[in-house]
Structure formats: C-alpha cells, structure tokens
Predicted model as a PDB file, atoms N, CA, C, CB and O in Angstrom, pLDDT in the B-factor column:
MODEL        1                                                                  
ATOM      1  N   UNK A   1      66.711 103.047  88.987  1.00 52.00           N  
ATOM      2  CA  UNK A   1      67.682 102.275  88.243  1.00 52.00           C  
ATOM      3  C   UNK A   1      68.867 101.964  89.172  1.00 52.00           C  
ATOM      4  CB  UNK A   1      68.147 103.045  86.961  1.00 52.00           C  
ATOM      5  O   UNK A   1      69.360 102.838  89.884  1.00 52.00           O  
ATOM      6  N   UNK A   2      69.228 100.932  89.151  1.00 57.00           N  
ATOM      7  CA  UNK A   2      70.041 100.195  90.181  1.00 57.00           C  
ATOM      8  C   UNK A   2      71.882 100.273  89.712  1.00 57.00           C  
ATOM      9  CB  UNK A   2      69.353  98.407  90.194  1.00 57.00           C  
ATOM     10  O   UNK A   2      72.228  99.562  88.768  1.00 57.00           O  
ATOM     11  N   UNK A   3      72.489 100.771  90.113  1.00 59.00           N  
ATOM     12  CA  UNK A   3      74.119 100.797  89.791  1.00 59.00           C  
ATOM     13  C   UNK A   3      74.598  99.430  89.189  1.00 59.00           C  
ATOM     14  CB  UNK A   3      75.051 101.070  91.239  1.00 59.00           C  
ATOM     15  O   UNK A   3      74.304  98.396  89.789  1.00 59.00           O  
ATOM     16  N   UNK A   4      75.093  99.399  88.398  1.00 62.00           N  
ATOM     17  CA  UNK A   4      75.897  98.382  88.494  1.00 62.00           C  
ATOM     18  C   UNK A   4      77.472  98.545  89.589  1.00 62.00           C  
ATOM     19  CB  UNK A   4      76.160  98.141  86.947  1.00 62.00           C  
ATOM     20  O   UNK A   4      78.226  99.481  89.855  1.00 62.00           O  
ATOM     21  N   UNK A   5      77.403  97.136  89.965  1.00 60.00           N  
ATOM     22  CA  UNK A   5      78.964  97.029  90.341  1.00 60.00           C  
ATOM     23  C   UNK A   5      80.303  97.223  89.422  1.00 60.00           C  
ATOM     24  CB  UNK A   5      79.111  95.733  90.792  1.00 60.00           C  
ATOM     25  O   UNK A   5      80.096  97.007  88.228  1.00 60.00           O  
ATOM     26  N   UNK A   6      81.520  97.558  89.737  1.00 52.00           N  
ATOM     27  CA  UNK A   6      82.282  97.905  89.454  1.00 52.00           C  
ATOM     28  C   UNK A   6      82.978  95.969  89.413  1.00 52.00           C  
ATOM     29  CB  UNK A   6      82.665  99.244  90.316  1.00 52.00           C  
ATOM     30  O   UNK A   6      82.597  95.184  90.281  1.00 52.00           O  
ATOM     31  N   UNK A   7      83.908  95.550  88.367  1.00 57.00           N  
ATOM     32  CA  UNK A   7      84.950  94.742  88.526  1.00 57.00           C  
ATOM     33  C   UNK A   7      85.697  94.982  89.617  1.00 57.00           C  
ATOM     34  CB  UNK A   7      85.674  94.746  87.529  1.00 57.00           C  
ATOM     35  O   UNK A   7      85.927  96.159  89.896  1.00 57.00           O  
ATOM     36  N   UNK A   8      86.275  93.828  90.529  1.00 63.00           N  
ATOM     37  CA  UNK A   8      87.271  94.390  91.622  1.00 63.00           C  
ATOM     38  C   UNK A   8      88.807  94.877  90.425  1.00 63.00           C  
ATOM     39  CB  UNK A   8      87.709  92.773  93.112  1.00 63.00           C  
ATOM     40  O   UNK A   8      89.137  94.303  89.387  1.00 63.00           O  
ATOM     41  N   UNK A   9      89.325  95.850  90.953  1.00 65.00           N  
ATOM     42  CA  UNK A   9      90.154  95.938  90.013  1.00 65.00           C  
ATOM     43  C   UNK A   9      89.869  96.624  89.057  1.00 65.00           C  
ATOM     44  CB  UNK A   9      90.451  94.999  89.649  1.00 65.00           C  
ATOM     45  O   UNK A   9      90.794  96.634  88.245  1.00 65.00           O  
ATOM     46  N   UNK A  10      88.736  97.407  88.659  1.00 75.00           N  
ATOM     47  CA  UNK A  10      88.435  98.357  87.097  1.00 75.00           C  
ATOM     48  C   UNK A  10      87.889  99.370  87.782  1.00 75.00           C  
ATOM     49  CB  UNK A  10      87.259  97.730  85.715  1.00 75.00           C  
ATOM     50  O   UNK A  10      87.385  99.331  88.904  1.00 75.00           O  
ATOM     51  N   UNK A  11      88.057 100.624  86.780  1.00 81.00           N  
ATOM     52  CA  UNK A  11      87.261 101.974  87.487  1.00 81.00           C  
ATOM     53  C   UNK A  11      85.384 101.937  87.369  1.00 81.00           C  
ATOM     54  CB  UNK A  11      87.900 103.589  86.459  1.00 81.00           C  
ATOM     55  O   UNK A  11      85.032 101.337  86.354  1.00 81.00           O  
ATOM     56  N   UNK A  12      84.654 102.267  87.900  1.00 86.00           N  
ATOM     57  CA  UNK A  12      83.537 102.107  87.263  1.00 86.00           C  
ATOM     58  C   UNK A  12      83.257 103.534  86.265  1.00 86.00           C  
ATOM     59  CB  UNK A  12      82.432 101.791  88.395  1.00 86.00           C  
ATOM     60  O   UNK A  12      83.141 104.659  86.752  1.00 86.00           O  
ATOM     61  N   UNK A  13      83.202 103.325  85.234  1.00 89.00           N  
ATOM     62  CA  UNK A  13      83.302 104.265  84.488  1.00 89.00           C  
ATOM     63  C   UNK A  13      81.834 105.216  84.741  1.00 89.00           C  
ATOM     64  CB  UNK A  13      83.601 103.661  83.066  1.00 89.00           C  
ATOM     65  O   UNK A  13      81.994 106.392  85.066  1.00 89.00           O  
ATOM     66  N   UNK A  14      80.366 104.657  84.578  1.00 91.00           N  
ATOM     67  CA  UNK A  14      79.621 105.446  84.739  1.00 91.00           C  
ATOM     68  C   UNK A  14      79.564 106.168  86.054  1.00 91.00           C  
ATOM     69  CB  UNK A  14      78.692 104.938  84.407  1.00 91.00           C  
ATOM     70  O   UNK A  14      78.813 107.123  86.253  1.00 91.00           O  
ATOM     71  N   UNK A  15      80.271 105.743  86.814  1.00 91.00           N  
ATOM     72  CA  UNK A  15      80.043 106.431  88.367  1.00 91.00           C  
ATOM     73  C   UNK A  15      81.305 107.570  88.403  1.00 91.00           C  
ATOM     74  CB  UNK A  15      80.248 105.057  89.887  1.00 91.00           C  
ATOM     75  O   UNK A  15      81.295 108.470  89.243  1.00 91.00           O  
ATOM     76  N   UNK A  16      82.467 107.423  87.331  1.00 92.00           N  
ATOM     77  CA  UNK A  16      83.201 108.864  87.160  1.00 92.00           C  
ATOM     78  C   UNK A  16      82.032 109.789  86.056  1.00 92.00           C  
ATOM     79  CB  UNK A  16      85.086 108.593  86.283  1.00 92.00           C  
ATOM     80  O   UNK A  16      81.816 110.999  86.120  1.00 92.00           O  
ATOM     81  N   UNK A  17      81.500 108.952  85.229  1.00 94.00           N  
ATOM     82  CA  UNK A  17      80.996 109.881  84.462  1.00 94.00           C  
ATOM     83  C   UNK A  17      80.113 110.783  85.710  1.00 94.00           C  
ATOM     84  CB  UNK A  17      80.109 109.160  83.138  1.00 94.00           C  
ATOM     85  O   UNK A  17      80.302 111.970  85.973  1.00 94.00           O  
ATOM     86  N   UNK A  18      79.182 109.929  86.332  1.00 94.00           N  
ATOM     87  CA  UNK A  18      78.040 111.056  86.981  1.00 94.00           C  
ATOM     88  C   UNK A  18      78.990 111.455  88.108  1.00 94.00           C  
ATOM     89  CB  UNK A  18      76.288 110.370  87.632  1.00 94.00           C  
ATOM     90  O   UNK A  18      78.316 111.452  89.138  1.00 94.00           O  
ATOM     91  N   UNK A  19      80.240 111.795  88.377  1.00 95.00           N  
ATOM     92  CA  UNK A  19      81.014 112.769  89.421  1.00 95.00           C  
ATOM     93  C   UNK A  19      81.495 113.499  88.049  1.00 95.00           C  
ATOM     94  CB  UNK A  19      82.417 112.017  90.699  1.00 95.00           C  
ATOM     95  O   UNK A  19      82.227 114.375  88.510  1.00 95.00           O  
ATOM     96  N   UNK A  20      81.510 113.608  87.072  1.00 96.00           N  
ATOM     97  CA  UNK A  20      82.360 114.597  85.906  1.00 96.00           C  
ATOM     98  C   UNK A  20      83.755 114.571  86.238  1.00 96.00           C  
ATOM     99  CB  UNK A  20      81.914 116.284  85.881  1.00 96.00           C  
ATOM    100  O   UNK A  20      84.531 115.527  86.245  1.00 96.00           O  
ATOM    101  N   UNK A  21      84.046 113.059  86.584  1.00 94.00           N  
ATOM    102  CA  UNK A  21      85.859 112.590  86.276  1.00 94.00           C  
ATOM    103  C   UNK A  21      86.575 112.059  85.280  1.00 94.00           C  
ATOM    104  CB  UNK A  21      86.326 111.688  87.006  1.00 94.00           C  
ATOM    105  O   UNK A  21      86.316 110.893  84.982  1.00 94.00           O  
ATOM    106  N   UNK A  22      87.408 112.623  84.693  1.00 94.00           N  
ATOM    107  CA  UNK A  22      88.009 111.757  83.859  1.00 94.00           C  
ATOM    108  C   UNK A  22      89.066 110.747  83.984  1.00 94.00           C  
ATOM    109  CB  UNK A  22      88.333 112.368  83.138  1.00 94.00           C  
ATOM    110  O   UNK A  22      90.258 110.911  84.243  1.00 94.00           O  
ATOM    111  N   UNK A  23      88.238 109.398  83.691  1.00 90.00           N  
ATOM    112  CA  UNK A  23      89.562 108.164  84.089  1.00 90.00           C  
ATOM    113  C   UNK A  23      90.732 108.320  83.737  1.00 90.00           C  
ATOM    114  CB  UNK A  23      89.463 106.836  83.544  1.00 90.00           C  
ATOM    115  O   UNK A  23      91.598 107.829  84.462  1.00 90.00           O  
ATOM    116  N   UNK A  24      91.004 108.812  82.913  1.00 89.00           N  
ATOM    117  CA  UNK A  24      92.652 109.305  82.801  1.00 89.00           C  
ATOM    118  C   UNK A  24      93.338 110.371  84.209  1.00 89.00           C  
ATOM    119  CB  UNK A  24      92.742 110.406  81.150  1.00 89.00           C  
ATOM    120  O   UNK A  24      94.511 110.736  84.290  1.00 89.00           O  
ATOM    121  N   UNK A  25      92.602 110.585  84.864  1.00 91.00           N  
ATOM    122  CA  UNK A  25      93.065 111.879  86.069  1.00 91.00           C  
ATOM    123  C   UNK A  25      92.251 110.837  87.609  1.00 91.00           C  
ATOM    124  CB  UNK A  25      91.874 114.163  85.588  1.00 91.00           C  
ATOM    125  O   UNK A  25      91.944 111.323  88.698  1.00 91.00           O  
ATOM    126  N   UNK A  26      92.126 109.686  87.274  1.00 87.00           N  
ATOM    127  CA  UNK A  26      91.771 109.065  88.859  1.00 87.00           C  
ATOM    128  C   UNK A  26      93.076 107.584  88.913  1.00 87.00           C  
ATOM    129  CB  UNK A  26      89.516 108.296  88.953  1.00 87.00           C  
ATOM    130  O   UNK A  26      93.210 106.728  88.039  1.00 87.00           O  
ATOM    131  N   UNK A  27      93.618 107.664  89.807  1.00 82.00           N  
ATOM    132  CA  UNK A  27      94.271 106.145  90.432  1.00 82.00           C  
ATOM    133  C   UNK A  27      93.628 105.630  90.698  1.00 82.00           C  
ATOM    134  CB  UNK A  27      95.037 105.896  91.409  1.00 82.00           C  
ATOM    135  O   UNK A  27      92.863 106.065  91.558  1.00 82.00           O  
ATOM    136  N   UNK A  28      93.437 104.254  90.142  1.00 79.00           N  
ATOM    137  CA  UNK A  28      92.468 103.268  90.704  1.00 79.00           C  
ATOM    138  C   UNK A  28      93.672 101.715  91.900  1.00 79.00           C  
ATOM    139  CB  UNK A  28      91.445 102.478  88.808  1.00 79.00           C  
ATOM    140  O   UNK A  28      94.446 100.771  91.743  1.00 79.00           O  
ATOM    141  N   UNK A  29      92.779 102.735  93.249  1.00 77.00           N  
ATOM    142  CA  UNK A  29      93.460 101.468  94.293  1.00 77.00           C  
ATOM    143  C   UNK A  29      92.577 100.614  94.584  1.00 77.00           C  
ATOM    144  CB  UNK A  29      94.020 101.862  95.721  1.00 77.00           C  
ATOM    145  O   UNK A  29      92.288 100.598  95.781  1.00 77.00           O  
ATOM    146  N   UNK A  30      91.993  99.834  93.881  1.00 73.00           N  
ATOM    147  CA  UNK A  30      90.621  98.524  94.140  1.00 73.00           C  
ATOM    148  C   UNK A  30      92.071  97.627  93.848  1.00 73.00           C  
ATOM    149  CB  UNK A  30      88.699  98.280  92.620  1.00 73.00           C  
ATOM    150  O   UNK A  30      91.794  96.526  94.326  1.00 73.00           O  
ATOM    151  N   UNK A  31      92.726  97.589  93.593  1.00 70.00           N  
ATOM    152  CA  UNK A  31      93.931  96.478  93.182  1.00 70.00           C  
ATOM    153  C   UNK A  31      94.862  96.136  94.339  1.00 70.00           C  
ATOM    154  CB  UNK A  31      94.944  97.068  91.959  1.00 70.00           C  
ATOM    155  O   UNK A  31      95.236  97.283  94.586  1.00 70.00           O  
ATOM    156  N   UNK A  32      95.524  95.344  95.255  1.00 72.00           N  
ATOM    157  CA  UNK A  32      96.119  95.368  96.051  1.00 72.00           C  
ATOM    158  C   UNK A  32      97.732  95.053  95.746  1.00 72.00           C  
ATOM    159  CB  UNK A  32      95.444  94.697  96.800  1.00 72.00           C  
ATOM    160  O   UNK A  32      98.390  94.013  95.743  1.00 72.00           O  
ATOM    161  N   UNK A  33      98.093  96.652  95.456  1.00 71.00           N  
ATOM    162  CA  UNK A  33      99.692  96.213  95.248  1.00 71.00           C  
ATOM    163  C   UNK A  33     100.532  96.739  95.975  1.00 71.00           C  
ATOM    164  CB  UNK A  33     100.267  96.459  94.032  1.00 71.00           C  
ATOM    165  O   UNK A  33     100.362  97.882  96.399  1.00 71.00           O  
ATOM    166  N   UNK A  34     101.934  95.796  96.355  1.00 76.00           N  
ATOM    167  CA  UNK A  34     102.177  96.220  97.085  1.00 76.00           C  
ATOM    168  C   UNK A  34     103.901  96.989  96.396  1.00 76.00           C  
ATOM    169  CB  UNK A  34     101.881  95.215  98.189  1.00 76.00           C  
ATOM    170  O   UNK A  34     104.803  96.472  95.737  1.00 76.00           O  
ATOM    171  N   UNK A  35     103.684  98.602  97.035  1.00 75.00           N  
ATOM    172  CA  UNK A  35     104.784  99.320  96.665  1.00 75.00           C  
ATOM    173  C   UNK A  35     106.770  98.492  97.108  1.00 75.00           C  
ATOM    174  CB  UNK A  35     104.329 100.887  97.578  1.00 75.00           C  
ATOM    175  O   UNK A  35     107.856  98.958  96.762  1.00 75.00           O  
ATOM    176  N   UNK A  36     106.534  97.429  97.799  1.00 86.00           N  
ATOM    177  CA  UNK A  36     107.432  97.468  98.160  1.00 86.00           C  
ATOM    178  C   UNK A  36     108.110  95.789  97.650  1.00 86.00           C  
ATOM    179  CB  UNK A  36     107.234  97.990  99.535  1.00 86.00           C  
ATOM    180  O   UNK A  36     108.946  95.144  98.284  1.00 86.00           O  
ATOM    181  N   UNK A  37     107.605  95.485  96.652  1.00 86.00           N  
ATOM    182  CA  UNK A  37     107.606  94.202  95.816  1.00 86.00           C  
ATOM    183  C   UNK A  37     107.366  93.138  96.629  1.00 86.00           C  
ATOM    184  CB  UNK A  37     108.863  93.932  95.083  1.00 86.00           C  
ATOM    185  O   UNK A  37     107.157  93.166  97.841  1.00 86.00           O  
ATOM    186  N   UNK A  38     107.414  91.973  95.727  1.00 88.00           N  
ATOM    187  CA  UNK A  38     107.231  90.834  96.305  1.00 88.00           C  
ATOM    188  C   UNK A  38     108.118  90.095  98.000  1.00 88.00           C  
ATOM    189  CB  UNK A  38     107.523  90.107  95.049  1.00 88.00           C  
ATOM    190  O   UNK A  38     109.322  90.339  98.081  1.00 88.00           O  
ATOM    191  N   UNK A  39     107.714  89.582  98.741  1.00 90.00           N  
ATOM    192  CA  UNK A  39     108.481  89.245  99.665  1.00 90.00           C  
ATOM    193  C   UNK A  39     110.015  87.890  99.314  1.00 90.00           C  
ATOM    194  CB  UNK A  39     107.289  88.803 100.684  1.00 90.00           C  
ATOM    195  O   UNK A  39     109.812  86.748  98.903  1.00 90.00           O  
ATOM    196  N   UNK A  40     110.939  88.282  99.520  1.00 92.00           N  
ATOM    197  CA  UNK A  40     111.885  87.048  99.355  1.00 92.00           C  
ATOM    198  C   UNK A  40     111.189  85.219  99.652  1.00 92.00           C  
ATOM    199  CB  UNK A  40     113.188  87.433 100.611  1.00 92.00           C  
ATOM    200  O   UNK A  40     111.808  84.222  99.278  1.00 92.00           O  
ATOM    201  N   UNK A  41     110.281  85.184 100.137  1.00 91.00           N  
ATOM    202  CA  UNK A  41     109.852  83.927 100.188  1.00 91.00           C  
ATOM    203  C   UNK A  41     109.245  83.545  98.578  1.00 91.00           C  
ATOM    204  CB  UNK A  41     108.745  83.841 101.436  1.00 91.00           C  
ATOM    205  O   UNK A  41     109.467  82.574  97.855  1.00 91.00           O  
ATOM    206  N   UNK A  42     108.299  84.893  98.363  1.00 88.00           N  
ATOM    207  CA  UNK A  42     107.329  84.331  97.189  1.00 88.00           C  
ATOM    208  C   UNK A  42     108.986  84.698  96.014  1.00 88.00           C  
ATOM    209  CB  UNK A  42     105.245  85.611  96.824  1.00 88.00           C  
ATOM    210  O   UNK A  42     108.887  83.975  95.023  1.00 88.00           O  
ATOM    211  N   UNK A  43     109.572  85.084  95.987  1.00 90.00           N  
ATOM    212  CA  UNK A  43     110.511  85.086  95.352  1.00 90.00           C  
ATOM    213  C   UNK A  43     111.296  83.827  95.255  1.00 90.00           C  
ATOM    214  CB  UNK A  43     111.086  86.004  95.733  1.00 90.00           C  
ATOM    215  O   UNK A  43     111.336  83.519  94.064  1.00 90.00           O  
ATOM    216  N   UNK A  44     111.841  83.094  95.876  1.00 89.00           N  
ATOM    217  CA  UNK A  44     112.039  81.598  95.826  1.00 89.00           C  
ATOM    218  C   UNK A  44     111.236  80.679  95.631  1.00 89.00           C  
ATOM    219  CB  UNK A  44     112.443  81.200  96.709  1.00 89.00           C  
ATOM    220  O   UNK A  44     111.614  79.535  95.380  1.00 89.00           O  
ATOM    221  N   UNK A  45     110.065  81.003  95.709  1.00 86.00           N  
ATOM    222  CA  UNK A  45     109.057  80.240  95.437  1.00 86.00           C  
ATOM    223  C   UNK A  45     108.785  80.278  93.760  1.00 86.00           C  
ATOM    224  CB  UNK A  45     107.880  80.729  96.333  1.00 86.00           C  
ATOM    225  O   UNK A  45     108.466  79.238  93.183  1.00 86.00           O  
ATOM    226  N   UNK A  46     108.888  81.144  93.263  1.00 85.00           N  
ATOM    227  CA  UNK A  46     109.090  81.853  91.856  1.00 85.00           C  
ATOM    228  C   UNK A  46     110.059  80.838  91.079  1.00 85.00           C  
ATOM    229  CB  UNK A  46     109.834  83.506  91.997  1.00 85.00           C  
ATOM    230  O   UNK A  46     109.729  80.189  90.086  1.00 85.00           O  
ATOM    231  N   UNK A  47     111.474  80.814  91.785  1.00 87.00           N  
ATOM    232  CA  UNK A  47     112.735  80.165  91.278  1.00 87.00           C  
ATOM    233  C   UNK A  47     112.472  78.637  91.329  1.00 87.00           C  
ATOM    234  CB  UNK A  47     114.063  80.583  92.186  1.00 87.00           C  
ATOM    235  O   UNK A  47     113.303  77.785  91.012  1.00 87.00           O  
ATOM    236  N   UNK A  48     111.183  78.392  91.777  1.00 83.00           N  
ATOM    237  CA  UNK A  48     111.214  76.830  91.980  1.00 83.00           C  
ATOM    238  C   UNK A  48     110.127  76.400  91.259  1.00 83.00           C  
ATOM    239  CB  UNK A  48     111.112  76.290  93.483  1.00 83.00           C  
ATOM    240  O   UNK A  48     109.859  75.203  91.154  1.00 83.00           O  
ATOM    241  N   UNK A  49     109.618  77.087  90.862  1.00 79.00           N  
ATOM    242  CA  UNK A  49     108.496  76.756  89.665  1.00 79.00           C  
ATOM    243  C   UNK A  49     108.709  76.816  87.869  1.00 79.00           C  
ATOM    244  CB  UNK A  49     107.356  77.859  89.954  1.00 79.00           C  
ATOM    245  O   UNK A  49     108.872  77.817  87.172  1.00 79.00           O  
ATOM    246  N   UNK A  50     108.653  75.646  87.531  1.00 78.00           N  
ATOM    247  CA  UNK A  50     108.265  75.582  86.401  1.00 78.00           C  
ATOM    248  C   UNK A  50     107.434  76.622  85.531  1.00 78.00           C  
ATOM    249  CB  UNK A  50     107.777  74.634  86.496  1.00 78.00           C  
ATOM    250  O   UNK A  50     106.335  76.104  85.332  1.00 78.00           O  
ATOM    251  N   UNK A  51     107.489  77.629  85.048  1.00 72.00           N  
ATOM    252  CA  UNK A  51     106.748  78.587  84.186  1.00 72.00           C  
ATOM    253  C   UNK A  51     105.701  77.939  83.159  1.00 72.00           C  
ATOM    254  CB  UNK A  51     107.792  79.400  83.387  1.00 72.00           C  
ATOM    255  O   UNK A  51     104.534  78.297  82.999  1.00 72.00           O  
ATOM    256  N   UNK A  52     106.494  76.727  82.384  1.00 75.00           N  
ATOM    257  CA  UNK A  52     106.172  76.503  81.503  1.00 75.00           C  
ATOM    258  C   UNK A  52     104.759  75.217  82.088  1.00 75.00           C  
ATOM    259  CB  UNK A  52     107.488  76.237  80.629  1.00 75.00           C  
ATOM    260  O   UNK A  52     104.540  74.373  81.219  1.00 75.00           O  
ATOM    261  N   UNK A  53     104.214  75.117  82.904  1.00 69.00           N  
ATOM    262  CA  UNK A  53     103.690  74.253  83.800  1.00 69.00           C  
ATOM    263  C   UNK A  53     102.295  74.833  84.016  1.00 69.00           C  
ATOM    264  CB  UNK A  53     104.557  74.110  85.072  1.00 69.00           C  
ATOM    265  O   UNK A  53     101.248  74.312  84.398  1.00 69.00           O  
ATOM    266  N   UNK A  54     102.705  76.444  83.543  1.00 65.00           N  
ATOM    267  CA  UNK A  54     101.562  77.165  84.741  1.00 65.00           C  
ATOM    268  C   UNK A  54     100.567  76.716  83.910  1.00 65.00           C  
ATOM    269  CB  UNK A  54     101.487  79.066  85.153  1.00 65.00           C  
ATOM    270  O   UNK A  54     100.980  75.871  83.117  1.00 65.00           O  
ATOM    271  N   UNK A  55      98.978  77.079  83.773  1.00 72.00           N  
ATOM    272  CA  UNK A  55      98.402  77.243  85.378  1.00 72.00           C  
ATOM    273  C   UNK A  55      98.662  75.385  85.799  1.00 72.00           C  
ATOM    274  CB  UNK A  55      96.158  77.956  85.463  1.00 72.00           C  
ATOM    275  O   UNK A  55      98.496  74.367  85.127  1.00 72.00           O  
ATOM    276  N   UNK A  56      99.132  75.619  87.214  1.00 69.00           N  
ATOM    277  CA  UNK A  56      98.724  74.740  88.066  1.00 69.00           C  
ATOM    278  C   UNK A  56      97.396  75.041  88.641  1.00 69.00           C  
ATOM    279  CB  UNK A  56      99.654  74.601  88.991  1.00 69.00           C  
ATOM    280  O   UNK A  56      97.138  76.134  89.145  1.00 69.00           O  
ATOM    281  N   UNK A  57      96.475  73.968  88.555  1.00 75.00           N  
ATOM    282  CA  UNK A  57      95.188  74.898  89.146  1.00 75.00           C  
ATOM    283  C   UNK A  57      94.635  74.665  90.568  1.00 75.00           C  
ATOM    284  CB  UNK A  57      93.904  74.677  88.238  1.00 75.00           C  
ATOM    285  O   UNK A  57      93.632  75.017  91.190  1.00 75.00           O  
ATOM    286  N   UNK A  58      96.071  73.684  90.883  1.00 79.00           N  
ATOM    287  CA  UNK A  58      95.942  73.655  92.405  1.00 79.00           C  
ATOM    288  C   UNK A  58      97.129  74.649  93.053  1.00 79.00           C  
ATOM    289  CB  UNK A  58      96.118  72.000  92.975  1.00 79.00           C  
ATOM    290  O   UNK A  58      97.405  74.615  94.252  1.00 79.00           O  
ATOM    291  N   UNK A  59      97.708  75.424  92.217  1.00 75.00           N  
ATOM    292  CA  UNK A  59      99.091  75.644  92.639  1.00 75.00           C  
ATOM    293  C   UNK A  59     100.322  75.232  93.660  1.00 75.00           C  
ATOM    294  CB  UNK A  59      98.979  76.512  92.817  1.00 75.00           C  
ATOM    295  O   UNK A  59     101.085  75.876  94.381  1.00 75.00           O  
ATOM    296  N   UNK A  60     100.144  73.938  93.380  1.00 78.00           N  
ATOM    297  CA  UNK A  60     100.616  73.169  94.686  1.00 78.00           C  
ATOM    298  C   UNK A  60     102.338  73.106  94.810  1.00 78.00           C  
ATOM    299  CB  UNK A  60      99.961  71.490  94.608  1.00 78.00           C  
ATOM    300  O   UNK A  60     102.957  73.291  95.858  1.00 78.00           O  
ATOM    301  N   UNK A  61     103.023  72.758  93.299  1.00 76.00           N  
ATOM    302  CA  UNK A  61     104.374  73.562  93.791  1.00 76.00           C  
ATOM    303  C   UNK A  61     104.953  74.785  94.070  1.00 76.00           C  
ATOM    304  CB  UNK A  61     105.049  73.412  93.227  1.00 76.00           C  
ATOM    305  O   UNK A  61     106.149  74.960  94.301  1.00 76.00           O  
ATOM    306  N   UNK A  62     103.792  75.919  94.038  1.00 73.00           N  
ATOM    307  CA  UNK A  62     104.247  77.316  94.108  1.00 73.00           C  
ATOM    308  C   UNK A  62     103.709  77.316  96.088  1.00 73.00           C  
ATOM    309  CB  UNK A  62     103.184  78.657  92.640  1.00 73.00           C  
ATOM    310  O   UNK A  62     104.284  77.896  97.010  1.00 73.00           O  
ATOM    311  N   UNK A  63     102.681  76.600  96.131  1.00 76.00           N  
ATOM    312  CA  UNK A  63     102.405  76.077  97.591  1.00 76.00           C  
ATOM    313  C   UNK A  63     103.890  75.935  98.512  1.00 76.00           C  
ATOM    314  CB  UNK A  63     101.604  74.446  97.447  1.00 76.00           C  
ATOM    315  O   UNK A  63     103.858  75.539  99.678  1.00 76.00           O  
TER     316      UNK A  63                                                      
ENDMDL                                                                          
END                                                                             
C-alpha cells in the first residue's frame, strides 16, 4: 500500500499516527515563514495595492 502525500503545508496525519505522534505536540515547518516579517519592499508594495481588487490573477500591481 502506497503512502499518500502530505499537502505542502499540512501535517500528514497517518504518518504521525504510524510514529504514535500527536499533532497537537509536532510544529509543522513544510510552510515557509519567515520569523522576521515581511521585508520593507513587500511592505510598500502592500500600501500600493488596492485590497479591494484582490485577486489580481496576474498580480501585476503588487508586481
């Protein structure tokens, strides 16, 4: 029987089950964040976008 993959970003739950982990007691780092916030560029870039616009699905003024 073949594993399934995990979502990038989600715990795979049956693969804590067969280690006997409980997802409440694992950090899941499949996510790439960064501890030290956003950079001042993407931050102005933020201030110059329309919210109410999103999705752009080219994101070309956040570009």
């Amino acid at each position: 029987m073949a594993a399934s993959r995990p979502v990038h970003g989600a715990l795979n739950l049956a693969e804590l089950d067969r280690l006997g982990l409980d997802p409440e007691d694992v950090t899941d780092f499949s996510a790439g964040i960064n501890p030290l916030g956003p950079s001042s560029r993407v931050l102005r870039a933020i201030r110059d976008v329309d919210p109410s616009a999103y999705p752009d699905p080219e994101c070309l003024r956040l570009r």
